[in-house]
N, C-alpha and C positions, 0 to 999 in steps of 0.2 A: 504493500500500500504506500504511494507517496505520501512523504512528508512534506512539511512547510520550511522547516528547518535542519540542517544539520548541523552539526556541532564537529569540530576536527581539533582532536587533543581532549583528553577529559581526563584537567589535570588540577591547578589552582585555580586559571581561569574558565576553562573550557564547562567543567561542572556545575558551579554556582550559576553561570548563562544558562546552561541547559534545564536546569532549576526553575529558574527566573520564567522561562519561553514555556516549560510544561506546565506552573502554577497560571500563566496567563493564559493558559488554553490552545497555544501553538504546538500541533504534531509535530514533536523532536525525534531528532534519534542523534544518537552519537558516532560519531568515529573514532578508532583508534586503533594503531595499528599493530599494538603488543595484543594481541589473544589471552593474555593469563589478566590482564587490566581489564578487560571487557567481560573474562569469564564471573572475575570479583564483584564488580560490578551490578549486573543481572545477577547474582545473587547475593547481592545486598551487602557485601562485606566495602566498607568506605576508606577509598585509599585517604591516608596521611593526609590532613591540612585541607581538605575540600570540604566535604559538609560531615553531617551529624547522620546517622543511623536513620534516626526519622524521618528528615528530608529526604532520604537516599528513598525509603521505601515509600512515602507521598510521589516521589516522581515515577517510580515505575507504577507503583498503583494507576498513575494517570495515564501510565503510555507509552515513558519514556524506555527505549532500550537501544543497549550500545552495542556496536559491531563490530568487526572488523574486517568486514569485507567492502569492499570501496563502491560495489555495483551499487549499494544505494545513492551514492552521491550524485546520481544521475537521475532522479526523483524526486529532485527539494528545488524550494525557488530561491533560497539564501541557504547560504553557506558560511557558515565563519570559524575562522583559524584562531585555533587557542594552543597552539603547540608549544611547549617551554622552551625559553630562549636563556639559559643557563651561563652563565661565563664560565669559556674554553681557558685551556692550557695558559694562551697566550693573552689572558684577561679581555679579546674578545666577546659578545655576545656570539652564542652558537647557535647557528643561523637550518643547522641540519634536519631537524624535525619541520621546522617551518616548510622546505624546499621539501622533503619527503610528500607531506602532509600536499602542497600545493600540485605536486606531481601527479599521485593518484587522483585531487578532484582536474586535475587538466583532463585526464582520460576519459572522464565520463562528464565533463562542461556540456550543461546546453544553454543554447539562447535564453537570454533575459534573466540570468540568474542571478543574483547581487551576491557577490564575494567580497566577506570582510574579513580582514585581518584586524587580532586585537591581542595576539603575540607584543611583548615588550621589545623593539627594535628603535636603532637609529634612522633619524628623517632623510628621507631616497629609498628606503629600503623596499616600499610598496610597488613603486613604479620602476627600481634599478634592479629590485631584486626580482619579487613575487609577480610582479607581470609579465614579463617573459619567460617564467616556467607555466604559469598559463596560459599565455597564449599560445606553447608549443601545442596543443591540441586543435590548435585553427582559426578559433575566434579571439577576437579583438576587443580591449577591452575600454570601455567608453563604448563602440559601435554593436558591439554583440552581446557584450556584458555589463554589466558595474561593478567595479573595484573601488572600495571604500578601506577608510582605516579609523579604526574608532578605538583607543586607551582604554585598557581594562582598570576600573577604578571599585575595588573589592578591598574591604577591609574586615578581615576573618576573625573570626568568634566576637563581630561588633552588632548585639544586638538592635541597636535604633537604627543605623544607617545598611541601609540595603541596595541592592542593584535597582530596585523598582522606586525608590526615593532620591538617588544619585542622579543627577543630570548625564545626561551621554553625550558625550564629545564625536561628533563622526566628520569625515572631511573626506571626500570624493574626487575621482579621477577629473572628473566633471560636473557639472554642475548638476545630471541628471543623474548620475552614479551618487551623489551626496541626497540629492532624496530620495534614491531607492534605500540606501540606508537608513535614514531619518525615520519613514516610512515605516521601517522593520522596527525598528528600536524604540520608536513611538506603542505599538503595543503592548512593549515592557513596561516603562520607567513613565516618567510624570512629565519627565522633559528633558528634551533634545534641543541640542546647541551646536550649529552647522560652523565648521570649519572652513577655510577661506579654498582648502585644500588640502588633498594626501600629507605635503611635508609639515602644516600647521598642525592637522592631527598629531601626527606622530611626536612632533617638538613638543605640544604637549603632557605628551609622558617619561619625553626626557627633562620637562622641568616639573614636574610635581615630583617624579624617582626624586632627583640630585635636589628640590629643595627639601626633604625628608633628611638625605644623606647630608646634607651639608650644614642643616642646623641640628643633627645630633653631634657631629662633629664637632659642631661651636660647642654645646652642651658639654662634648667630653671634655676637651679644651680645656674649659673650666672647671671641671670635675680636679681636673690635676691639676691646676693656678691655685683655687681657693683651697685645697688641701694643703697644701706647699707655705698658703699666709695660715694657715689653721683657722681658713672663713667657713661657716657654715653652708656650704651649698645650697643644701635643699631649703635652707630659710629665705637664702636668698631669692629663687627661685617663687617660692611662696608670697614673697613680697613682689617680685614684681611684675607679676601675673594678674594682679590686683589694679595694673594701667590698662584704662579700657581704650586705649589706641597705639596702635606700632609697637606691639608686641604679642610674640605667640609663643606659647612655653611651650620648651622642648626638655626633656630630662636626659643624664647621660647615664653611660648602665654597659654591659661589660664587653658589650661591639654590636652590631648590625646584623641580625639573620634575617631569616624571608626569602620566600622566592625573589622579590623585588630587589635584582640587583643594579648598585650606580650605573646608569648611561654616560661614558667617558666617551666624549666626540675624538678625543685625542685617539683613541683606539679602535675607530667608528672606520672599518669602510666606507669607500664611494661606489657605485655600479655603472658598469658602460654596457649595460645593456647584451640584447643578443640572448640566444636561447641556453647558452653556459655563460650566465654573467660574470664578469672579470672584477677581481678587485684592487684598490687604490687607495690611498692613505689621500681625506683633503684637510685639508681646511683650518679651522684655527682649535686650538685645545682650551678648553673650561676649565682654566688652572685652581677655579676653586672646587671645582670636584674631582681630580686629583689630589688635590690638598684632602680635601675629607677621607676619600679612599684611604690616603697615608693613616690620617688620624684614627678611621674608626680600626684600623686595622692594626692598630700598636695596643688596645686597650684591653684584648687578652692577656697580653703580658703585661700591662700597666697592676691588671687585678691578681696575677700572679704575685708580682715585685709588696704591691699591699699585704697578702696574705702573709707571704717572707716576715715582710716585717715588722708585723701583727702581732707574729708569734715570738721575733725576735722580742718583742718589748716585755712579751711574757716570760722569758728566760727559754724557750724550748726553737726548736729549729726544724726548717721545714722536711728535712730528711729524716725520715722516718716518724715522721707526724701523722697524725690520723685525720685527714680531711673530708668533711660530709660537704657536698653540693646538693645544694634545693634548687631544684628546677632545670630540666636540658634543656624546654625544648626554644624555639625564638620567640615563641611569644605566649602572652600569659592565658591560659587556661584553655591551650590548643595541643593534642598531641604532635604538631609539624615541629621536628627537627631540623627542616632544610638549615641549613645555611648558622646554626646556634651557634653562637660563643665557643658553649659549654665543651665542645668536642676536645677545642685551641686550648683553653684553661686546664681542662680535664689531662692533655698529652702533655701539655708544661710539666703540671705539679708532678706526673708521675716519673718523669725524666728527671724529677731535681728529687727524687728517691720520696715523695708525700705516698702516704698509704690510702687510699683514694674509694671509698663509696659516694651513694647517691641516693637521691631519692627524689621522684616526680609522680605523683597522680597517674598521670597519661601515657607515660613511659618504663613498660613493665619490666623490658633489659635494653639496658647499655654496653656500648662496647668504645671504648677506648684503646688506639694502638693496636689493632685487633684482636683485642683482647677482652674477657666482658668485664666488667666493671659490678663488684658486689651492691645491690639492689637493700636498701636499710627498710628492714619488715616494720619495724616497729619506729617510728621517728622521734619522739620521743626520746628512749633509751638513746638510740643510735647518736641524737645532738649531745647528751649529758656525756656519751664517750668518749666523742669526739673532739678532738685540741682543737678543731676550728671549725664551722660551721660556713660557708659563705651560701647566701642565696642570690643563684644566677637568676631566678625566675618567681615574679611574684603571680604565685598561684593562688588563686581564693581560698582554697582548702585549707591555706596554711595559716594559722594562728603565729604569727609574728610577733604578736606581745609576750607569749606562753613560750616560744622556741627562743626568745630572744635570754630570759631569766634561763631556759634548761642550760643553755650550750655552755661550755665553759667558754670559749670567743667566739662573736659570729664578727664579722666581716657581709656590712648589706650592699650589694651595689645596684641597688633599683631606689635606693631611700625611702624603704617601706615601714621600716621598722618605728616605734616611736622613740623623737628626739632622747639622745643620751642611753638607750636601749642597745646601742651595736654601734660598731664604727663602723659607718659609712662611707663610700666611694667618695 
């Protein structure tokens, strides 16, 4: 039976859309092209960091099911590319699944179908990249098709703001490709906000990424300046967040996970086009998100060097010390580890000889250095044993006031605990 929609990648973004399109009454189906991800899926097991058990079984109840066979893609009137675009070896965006992903819907393209990309990529990437792997199949895109690009703007385990209450950003090959998209997106969400174009679109999600990454960065910044004068951070922070204009608080904490990684232009491809597009280094680099990259990416070891000397003041040292971690994953009260701290902190301590458990709600084994990592049954006991506590993750579950008296040191780097309760980042 055709669908209305298909979905290609059903991953961070690809799921929560297919969510979004089944709860508004749009026949979905999904794509994707691992089989043991599709087979999980259809029966209901929820990969990592996408939705909740219940939503997963609400969308098939309505309809929704995933495949992996591409002939459907030849049966829907939109299409949109939710493939992950993960940074490669060479810090890169990995552009491989997107080109997979756009290869199979080229082979079964028909007229008038509106193809959206909503993959995290740099701006050209729609038109230098993704359009001439579809049009290797014949048709044209503007003349036979439309090619849209629209920023995936998803913020996970955030109960108030959803995909249907987010405005959608979409920007078109053309101007009739920009309201075929609009068109589509308009049945979701409350309201659509047309872009002037493909590279508008896209530049928009290289600055909402890097203004995310760049003001934790300032955040962390400061985390190490005011510790260094012995200034209270997080008061500070409390204080002046209390200006109701030209300021937005950002907290610092022990580095950046998430799928959503920095968009560096400096490391951005150019595309020349052609049905194997070539690439090219252009244009000018965003030295202040390089700068942030450096920054958030020193703050694993920053909270290492604290807990060292944490313990130093306590007279004990961090070799062969007993350390508990609260919380792997990157964010609070999600079991998604993409991208955590916790892996970088976790392989330090244990290389500087720290005796190293853990404990998370959502995260039933750990593995560190490939190696597992003992899992604390009981969290209580486990804080009172332990010479040092640090919480990477403030999980709701966790009584903060209660762990902060068991531990004999906690070390907090999210500033949850209450004032004079822990030493904080």
């Amino acid at each position: 039976m055709p669908a209305d929609l298909a979905v290609l990648g059903l991953g961070h973004t690809g799921l929560p859309l297919a969510q979004a399109a089944t709860a508004a009454g749009v026949n979905t189906v999904g794509y994707d092209a691992d089989p043991d991800r599709v087979a999980e899926i259809n029966a209901c097991r929820v990969p990592p960091g996408t939705l909740t058990a219940p939503e997963l079984r609400r969308m098939l109840a309505g309809g929704f099911r995933a495949t992996a066979d591409p002939a459907v893609l030849g049966r829907v009137r939109t299409a949109v590319i939710c493939s992950p675009t993960p940074l490669g070896a060479d810090h890169t965006l990995d552009l491989s699944e997107v080109a997979a992903a756009a290869r199979a819907l080229a082979a079964h393209l028909r007229p008038h179908t509106t193809v959206v990309l909503e993959s995290a990529v740099y701006p050209g990437t729609t038109e230098g990249f993704l359009r001439p792997l579809l049009e290797a199949g014949g048709l044209l895109a503007g003349r036979d098709f439309h090619l849209a690009y629209s920023p995936s703007r998803l913020d996970p385990g955030n109960r108030e703001v959803r995909l249907t209450n987010t405005p959608k950003v979409v920007g078109g090959r053309t101007p009739a490709c920009t309201e075929a998209a609009a068109a589509f997106y308009g049945r979701l969400t409350e309201r659509v906000v047309r872009a002037r174009g493909l590279r508008e679109a896209e530049a928009v999600k290289l600055l909402e990424t890097n203004y995310r990454h760049v003001n934790i960065a300032f955040a962390n910044e400061m985390a190490v300046y005011c510790h260094d004068l012995g200034v209270d951070l997080w008061d500070v922070i409390r204080c002046a967040e209390t200006k109701p204009f030209g300021f937005q608080s950002f907290r610092p904490g022990p580095g950046v996970g998430g799928p959503a990684a920095p968009l560096d232009p400096n490391a951005a491809p150019a595309f020349t086009g052609g049905p194997a597009p070539h690439l090219r280094l252009p244009g000018h680099p965003l030295r202040m998100v390089e700068l942030a990259q450096e920054v958030n990416g020193r703050m694993p070891r920053y909270v290492v060097q604290r807990a060292a000397a944490l313990l130093n003041e306590h007279g004990k040292s961090l070799r062969g010390a007993r350390v508990l971690l609260l919380g792997v994953t990157y964010k609070a009260d999600l079991a998604d580890e993409e991208g955590a701290p916790a892996r970088e902190i976790g392989s330090r301590l244990i290389e500087l000889g720290a005796q190293l458990a853990y404990h998370d709600p959502y995260v039933p084994q750990w593995r560190v250095l490939d190696r597992p990592v003992p899992r604390a049954d009981s969290l209580w006991e486990a804080a009172a044993e332990a010479d040092l506590t640090v919480l990477l993750q403030h999980h709701r579950t966790y009584d903060l006031q209660g762990l902060a008296v068991k531990a004999q040191l906690m070390l907090d780097t999210r500033g949850a605990t209450p004032a004079g309760a822990a030493a904080r980042l």
